[in-house]
C-alpha positions as CSV (number, residue, x, y, z in Angstrom):
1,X,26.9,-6.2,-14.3
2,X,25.2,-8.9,-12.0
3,X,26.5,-7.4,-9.1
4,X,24.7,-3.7,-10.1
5,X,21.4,-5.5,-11.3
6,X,21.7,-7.3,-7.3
7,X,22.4,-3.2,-6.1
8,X,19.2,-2.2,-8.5
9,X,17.1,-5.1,-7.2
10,X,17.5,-3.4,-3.6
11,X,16.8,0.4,-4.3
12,X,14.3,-1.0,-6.2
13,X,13.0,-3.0,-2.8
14,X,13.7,0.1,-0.7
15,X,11.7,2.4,-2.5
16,X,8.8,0.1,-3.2
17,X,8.9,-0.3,0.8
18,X,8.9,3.5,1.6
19,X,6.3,4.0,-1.5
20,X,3.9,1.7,0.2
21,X,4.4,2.7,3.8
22,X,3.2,6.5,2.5
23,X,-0.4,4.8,1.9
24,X,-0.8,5.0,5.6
25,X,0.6,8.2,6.1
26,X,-2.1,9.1,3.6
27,X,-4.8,7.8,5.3
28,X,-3.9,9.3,8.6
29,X,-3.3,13.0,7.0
30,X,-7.3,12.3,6.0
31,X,-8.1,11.4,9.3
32,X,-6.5,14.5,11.2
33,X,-8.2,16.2,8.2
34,X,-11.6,15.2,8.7
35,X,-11.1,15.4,12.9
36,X,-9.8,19.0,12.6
37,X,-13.1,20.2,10.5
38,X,-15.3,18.0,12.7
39,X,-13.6,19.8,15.7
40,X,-13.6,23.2,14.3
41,X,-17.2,23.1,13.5
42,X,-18.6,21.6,16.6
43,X,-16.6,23.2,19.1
44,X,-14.6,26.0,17.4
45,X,-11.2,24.5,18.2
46,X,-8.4,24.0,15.9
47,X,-4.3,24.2,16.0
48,X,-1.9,24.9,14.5
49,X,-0.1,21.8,15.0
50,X,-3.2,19.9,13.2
51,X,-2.6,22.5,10.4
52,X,0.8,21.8,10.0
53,X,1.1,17.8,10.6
54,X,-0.8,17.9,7.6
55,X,1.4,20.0,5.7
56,X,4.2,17.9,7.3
57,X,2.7,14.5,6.0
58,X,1.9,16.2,2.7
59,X,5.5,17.0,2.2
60,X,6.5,13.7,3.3
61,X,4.6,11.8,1.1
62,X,5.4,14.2,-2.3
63,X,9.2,14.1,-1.6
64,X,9.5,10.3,-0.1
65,X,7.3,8.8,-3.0
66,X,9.9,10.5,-5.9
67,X,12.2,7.5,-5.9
68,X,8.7,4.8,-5.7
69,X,6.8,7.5,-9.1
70,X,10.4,7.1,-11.1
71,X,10.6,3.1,-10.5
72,X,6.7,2.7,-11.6
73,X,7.0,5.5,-14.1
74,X,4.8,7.4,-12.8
75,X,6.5,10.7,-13.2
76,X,5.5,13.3,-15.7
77,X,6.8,12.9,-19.1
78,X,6.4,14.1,-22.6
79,X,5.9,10.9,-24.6
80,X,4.8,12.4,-27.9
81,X,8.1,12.2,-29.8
82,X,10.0,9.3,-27.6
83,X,6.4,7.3,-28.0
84,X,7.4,6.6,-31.1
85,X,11.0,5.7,-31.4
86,X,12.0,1.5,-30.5
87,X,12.6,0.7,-27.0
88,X,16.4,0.9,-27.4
89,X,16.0,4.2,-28.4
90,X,13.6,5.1,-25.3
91,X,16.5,3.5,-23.3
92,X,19.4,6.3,-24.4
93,X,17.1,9.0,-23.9
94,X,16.2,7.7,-20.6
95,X,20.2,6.7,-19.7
96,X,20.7,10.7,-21.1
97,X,18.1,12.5,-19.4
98,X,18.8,10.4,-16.0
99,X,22.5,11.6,-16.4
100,X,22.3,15.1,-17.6
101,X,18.6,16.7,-16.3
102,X,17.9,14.2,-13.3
103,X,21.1,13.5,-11.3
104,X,22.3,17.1,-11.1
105,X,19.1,18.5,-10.0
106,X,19.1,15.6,-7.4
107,X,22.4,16.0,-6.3
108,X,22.4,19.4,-6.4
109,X,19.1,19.9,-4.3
110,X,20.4,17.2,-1.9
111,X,23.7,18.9,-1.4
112,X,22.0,22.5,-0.9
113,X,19.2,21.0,1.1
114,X,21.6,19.5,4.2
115,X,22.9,22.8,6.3
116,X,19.1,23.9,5.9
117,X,18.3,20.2,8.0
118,X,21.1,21.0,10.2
119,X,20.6,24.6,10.9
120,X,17.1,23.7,11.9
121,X,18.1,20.6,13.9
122,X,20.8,22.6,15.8
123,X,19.3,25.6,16.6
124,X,15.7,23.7,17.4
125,X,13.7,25.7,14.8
126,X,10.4,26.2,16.0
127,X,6.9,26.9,13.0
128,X,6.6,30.9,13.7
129,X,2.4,30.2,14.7
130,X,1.4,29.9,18.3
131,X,1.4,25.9,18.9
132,X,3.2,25.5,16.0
133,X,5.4,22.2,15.2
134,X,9.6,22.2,15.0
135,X,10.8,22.3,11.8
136,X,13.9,19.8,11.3
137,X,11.8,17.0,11.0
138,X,10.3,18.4,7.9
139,X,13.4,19.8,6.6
140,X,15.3,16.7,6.4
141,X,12.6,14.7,4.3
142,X,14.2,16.9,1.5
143,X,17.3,15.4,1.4
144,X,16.0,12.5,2.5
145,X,13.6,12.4,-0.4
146,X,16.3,13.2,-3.0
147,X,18.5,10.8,-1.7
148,X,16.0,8.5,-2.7
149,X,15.0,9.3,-5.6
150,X,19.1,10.0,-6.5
151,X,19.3,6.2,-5.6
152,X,16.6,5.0,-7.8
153,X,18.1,7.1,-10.5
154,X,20.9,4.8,-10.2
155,X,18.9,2.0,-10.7
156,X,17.1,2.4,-13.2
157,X,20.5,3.5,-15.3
158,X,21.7,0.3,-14.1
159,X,18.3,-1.4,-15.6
160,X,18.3,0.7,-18.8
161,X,21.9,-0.2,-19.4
162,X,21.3,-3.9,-18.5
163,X,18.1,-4.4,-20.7
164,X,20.7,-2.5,-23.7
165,X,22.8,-5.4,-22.8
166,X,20.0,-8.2,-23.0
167,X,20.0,-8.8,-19.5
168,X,17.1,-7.1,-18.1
169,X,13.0,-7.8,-19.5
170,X,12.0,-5.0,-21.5
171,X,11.2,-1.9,-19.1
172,X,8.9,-0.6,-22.0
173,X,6.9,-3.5,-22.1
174,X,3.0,-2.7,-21.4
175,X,1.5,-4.9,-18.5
176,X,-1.4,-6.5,-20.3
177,X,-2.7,-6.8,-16.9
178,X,-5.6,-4.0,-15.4
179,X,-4.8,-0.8,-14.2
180,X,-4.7,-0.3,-10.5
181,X,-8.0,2.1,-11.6
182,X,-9.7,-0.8,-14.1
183,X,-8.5,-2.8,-10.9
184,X,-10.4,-0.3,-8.2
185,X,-13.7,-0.2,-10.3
186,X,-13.7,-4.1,-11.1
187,X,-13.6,-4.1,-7.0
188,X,-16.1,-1.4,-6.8
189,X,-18.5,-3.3,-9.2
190,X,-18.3,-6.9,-7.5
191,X,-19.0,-5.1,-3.8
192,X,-21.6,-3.1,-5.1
193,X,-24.4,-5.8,-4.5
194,X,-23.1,-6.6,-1.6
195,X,-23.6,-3.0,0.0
196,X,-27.2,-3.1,1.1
């Protein structure tokens, strides 16, 4: 089991890593964003490929930040009848609904996603607009992005399993700590005599 806690460790490392890179990528879609309107307005220019790296980095943060939402529980869930049961019990229904709802539809999408990648890659699939972008680069972060979030599926069965074990901390336990939002407005408040 120490050996799969070492492999969860990892993914867990991966993901946070690719999660926090997509902050940037963020930032820059707001940028092109912003230039594109500014452009559009002042000089009645645009392009396509400004219209569709935004799609691009849309799609890349939504599919590569799966894996980075499931480790920091972030996903949606219904908690109005698990809410109420112990945290063992929390920890089966997450161990069942990771194995029969979460790793097929994965797997499955991963599998059926890959000769889409490929077609596009070997035939040089070009966006159908004048100007437009190729298209494997944003057809492989679908695979790419269930890959990861397949692999931090395995993790957290692998930390559900080892906190039913008594070897893992609690993964139900609340951080008594602020949220990032409490966190954002404490940081909003203390700068806010400083802004003249």
């Amino acid at each position: 089991m120490n050996v799969l806690l070492k492999l969860s460790r990892l993914i867990d490392a991966l993901n946070e890593r690719v999660g926090r890179s997509m902050i940037w990528l963020i930032l820059l879609s707001v940028i092109i964003s912003a230039g594109n309107a500014v452009v559009r307005k002042a000089f009645n220019y645009s392009s396509n490929w400004l219209l569709e790296i935004q799609w691009y980095m849309f799609a890349a943060v939504f599919l590569l930040c799966a894996g980075y939402a499931l480790k920091h529980n972030a996903h949606v869930r219904i908690d109005v009848i698990a809410g109420r049961f112990s945290h063992r019990s929390q920890a089966w229904i997450d161990i069942i609904g990771t194995i029969v709802f979460l790793m097929p539809m994965a797997l499955i999408t991963l599998w059926l996603s890959w000769p889409f990648f490929l077609l596009a890659l070997n035939t040089g699939e070009m966006s159908s607009n004048p100007g437009g972008l190729i298209r494997w680069p944003v057809k492989m972060l679908v695979p790419l992005g269930f890959a990861l979030l397949v692999l931090q599926g395995v993790s957290e069965l692998i930390k559900r399993i080892g906190y039913l074990q008594g070897l893992v901390d609690d993964p139900y336990a609340k951080d008594e700590g602020p949220s990032a939002e409490e966190q954002l407005a404490a940081h909003i408040k203390a700068t806010k005599g400083e802004v003249v």
